[in-house]
C-alpha positions as CSV (number, residue, x, y, z in Angstrom):
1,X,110.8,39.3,121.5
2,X,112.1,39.9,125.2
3,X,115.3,40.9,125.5
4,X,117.7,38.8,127.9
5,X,118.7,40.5,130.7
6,X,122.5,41.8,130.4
7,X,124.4,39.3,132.8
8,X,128.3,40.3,133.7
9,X,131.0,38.0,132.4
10,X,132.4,35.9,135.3
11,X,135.9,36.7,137.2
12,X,138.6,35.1,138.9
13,X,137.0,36.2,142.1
14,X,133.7,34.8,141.2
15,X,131.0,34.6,139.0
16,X,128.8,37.7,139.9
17,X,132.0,40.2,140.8
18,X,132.0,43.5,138.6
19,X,135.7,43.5,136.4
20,X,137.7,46.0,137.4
21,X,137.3,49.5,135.3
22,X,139.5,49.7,132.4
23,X,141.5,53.4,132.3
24,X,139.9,54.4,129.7
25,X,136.0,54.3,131.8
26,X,137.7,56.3,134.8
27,X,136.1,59.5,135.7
28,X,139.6,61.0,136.6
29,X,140.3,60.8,132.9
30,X,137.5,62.3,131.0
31,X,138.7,65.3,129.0
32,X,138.1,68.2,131.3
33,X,135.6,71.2,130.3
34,X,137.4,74.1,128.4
35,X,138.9,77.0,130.1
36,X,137.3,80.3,129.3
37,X,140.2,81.2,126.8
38,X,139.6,78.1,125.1
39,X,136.0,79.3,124.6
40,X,136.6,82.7,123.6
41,X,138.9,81.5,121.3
42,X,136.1,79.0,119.9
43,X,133.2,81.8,120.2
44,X,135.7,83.9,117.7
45,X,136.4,81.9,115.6
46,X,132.6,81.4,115.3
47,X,131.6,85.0,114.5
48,X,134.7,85.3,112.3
49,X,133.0,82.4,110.3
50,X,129.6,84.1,110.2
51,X,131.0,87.4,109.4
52,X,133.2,85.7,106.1
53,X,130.0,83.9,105.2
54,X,127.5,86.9,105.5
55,X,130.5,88.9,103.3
56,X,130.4,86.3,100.8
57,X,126.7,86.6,100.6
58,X,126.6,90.3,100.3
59,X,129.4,90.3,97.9
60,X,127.3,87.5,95.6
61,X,124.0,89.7,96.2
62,X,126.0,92.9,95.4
63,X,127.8,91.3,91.9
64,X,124.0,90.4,90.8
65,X,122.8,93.6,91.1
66,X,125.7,94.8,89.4
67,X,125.2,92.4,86.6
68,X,121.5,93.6,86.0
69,X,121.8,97.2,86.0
70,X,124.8,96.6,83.3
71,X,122.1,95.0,80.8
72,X,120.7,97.5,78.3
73,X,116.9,97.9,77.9
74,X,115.6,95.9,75.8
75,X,115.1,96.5,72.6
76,X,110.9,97.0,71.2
77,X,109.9,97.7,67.8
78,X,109.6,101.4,66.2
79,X,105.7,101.7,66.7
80,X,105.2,100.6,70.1
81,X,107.2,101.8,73.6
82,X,108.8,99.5,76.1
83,X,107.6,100.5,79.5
84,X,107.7,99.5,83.1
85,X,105.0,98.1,84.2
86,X,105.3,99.8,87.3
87,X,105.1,102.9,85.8
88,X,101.4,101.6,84.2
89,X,99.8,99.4,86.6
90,X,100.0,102.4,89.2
91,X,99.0,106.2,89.8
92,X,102.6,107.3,89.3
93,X,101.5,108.8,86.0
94,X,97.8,110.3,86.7
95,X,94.9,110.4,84.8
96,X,94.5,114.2,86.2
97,X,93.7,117.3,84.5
98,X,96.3,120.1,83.5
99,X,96.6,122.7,85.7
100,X,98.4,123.6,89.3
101,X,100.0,119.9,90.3
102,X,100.0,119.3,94.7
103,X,103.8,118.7,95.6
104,X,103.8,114.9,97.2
105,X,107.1,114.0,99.4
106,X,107.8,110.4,99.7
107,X,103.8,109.4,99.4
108,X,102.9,106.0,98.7
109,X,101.0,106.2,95.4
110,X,98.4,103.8,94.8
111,X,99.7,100.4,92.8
112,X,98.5,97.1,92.1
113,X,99.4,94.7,94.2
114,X,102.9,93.5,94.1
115,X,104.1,96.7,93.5
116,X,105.6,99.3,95.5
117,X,106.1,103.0,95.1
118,X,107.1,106.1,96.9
119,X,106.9,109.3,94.9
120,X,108.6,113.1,95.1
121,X,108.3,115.6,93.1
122,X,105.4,117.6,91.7
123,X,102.5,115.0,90.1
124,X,103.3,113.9,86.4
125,X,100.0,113.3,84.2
126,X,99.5,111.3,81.0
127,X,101.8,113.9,79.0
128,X,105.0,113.5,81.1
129,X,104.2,109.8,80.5
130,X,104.5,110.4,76.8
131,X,107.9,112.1,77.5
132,X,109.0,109.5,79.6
133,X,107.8,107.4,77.0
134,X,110.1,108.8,74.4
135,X,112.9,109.4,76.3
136,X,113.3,105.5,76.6
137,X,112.5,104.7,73.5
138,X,115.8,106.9,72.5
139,X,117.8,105.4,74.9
140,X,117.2,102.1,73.6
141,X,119.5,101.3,71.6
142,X,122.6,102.9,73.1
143,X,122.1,101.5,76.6
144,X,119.5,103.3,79.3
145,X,123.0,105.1,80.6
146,X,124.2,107.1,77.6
147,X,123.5,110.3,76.6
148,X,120.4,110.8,74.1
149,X,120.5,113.2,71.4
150,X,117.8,114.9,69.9
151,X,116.3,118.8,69.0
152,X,112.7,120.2,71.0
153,X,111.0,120.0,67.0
154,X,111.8,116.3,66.7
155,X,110.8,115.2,70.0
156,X,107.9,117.1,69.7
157,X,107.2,115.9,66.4
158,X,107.4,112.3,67.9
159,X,104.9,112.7,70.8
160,X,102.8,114.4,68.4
161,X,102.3,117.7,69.6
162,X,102.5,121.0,68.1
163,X,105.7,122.6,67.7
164,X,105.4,126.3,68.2
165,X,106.6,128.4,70.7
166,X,104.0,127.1,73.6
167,X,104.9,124.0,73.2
168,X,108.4,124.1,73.1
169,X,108.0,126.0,76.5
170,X,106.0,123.0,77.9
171,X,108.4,120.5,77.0
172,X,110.9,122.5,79.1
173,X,108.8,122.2,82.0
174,X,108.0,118.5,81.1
175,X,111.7,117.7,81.2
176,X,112.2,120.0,84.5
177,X,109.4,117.3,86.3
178,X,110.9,114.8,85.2
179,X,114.4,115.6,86.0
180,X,113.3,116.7,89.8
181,X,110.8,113.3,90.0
182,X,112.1,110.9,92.8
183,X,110.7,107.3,92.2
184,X,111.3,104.6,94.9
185,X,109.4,101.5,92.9
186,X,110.2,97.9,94.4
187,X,108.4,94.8,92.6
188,X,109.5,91.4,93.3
189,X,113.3,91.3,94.3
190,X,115.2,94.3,92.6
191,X,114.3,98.0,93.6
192,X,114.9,101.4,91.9
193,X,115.3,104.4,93.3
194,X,116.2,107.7,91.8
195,X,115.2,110.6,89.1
196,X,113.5,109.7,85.9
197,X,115.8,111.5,84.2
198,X,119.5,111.8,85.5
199,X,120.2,115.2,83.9
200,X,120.2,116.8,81.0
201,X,121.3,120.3,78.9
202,X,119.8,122.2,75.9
203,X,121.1,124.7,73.7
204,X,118.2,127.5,73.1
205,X,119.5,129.0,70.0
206,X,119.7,125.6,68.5
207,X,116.9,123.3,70.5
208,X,119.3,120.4,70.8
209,X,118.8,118.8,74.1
210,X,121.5,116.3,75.7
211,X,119.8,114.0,78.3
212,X,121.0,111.1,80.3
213,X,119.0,108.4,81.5
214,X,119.5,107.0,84.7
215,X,120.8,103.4,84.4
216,X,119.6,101.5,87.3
217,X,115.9,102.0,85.9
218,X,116.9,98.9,83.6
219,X,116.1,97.3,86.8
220,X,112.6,97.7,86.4
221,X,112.1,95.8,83.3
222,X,113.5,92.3,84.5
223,X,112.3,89.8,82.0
224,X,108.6,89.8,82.7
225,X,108.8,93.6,84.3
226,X,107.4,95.7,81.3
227,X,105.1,95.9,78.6
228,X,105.2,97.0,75.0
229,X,102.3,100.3,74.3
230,X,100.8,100.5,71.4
231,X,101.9,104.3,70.1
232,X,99.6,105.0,67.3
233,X,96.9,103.5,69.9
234,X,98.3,105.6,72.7
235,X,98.2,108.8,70.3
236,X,94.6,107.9,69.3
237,X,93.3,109.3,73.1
238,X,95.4,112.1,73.3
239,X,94.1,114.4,75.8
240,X,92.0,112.3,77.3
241,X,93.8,111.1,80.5
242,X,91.8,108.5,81.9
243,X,91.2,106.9,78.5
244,X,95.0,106.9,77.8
245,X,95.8,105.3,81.4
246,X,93.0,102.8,80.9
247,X,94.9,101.8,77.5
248,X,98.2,101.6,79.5
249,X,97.1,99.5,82.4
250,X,95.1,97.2,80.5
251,X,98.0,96.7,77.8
252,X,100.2,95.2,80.5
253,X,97.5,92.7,81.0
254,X,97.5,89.7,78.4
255,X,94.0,88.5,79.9
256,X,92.7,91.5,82.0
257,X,91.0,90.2,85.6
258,X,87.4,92.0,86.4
259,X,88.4,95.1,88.9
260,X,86.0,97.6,90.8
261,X,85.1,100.8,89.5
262,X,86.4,102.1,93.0
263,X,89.8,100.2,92.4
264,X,90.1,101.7,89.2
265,X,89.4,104.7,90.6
266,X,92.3,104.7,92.9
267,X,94.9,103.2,90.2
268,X,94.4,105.9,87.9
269,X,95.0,108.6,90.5
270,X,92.1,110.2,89.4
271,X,90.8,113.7,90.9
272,X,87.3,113.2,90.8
273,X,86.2,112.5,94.2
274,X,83.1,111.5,93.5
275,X,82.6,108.1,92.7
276,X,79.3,108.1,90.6
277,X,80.6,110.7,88.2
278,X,84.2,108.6,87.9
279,X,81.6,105.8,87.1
280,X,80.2,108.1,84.3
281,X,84.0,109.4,83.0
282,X,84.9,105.9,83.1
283,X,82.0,104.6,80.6
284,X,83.1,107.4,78.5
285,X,86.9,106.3,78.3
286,X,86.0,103.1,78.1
287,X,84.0,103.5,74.9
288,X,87.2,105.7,73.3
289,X,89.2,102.5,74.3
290,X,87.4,100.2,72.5
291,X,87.1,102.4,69.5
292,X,91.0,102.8,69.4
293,X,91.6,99.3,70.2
294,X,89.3,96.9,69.3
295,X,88.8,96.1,72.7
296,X,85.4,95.1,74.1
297,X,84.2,96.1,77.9
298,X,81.2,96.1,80.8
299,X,80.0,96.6,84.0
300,X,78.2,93.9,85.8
301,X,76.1,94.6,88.8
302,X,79.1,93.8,91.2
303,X,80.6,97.0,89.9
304,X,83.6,94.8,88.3
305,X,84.8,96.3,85.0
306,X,85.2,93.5,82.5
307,X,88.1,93.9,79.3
308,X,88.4,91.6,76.4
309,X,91.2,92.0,74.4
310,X,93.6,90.1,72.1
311,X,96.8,89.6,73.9
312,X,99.8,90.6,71.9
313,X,102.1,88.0,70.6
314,X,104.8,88.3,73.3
315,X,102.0,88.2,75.6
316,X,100.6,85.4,74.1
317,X,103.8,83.0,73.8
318,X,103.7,84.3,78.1
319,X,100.2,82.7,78.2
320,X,101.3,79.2,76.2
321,X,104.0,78.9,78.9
322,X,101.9,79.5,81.5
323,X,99.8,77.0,80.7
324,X,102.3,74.6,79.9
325,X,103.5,75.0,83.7
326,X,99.9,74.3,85.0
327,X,99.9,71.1,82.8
């Protein structure tokens, strides 16, 4: 419908005369603009708004972090080892060879994606991982920050290695890499940076060592952040470097997605640059997997490397809520 044209009301002078202008429609008094101290003063008290809101946020953000690097690790069974799965699902620990190990400063290492890291320090292999490993599982139960306790036999004993006079040497230098290892991992919204082991004494008459852990690495576990390593399976491919960071990778993995052979080359920080003989190292590893594990494996003609396994039962109960979500 139309609407009726506005008509003005009639006045004592007539019926189409405009009334006169109430005070309160005169130009002459509409507030005025403010003066430039008036806006200063409103422009301050602007930024001193933002600022006490952005401090508030930092100070929330700040008491978080706080709050998670206060937890304790968690606590894993006896047999297996609770480990980041940062520190598996990357080439931080390498499935390299002994010998001479290239010095990297701040390098990106190779990670799956999600994950990043930045690594200094000389290169750790699969047996620094097993005394990384350890260290941990120590630290367990008194909280990542407190001080563990234990002699070069026993720890020895527990990666299962020798204990004679070689080894106890190489321990020495395992701890020393460790000790002077600089990690920067990131993976969703918490970040680590730091040593992989704070620091630590011995007594060389005795072999009692005295190492502390540093305790914002708890933030790398988060509740979805870490997986628990079978050891007796672990201990099953000792010496064999690629085999045991197969068995690592893949046991963060409740159902394991097909990957390249050159992807899997990369994670595993491998040495061998030539592809077709990784491809050959790899079949061979693979096979000492699946003997240790249970697990079976192929290679289709993509190149993607397949892994069946039985997910454990933590990783299982992750799978039923998973699917429950989907649903």
């Amino acid at each position: 419908m139309a609407r009726r044209p506005q008509t003005l009301p009639e006045s004592p002078s007539g019926p189409n005369t405009a009334p006169e202008q109430s005070p309160a429609h005169d130009p002459s008094m509409a507030p005025s603009e403010p003066t430039g101290r008036a806006k200063e003063s409103m422009l301050g008290t602007l930024a001193r708004l933002e600022a006490l809101s952005a401090e508030r946020t930092k100070k929330r953000r700040s008491e978080e972090t706080a709050k998670i690097l206060q937890l304790p690790l968690p606590i894993w069974p006896d047999q297996v080892r609770g480990v980041p799965n940062v520190a598996l699902r990357s080439a931080l620990f390498g499935a390299i060879k002994r010998g001479p190990r290239r010095y990297m400063d701040r390098e990106i290492v190779t990670s799956l994606d999600g994950y990043e890291v930045r690594y200094t320090g000389p290169r750790l292999d699969q047996a620094d991982l097993d005394v990384w490993e350890q260290c941990l599982h120590l630290a367990r139960q008194g909280g990542v920050g407190c001080r563990i306790h234990f002699t070069a036999h026993s720890f020895l004993k527990n990666i299962h290695r020798s204990t004679g006079g070689k080894d106890v040497e190489w321990l020495k230098s395992a701890f020393s890499r460790l000790a002077s290892a600089v990690i920067e991992a990131k993976h969703g919204k918490f970040a680590y940076f730091g040593p992989m082991i704070q620091h630590g004494g011995r007594d060389d008459e005795t072999g009692e060592y005295c190492i502390e852990m540093n305790p914002a690495i708890v933030a790398l576990y988060g509740p979805d952040g870490w997986s628990q390593i079978d050891w007796q399976q672990r201990q099953q491919l000792k010496r064999q470097p690629l085999a045991q960071w197969l068995h690592g990778f893949y046991s963060t993995h409740a159902q394991p997605f097909p990957l390249k052979v050159k992807t899997l080359h990369q994670l595993s920080g491998s040495e061998n640059g030539a592809l077709f003989d990784f491809r050959r190292q790899l079949r061979l590893a693979l096979d000492k997997v699946s003997e240790a594990t249970g697990w079976t494996w192929r290679i289709d003609e993509n190149d993607l490397v397949h892994i069946v396994k039985t997910p454990t039962p933590s990783q299982a109960k992750h799978l039923a809520r998973r699917s429950k979500k989907k649903d």
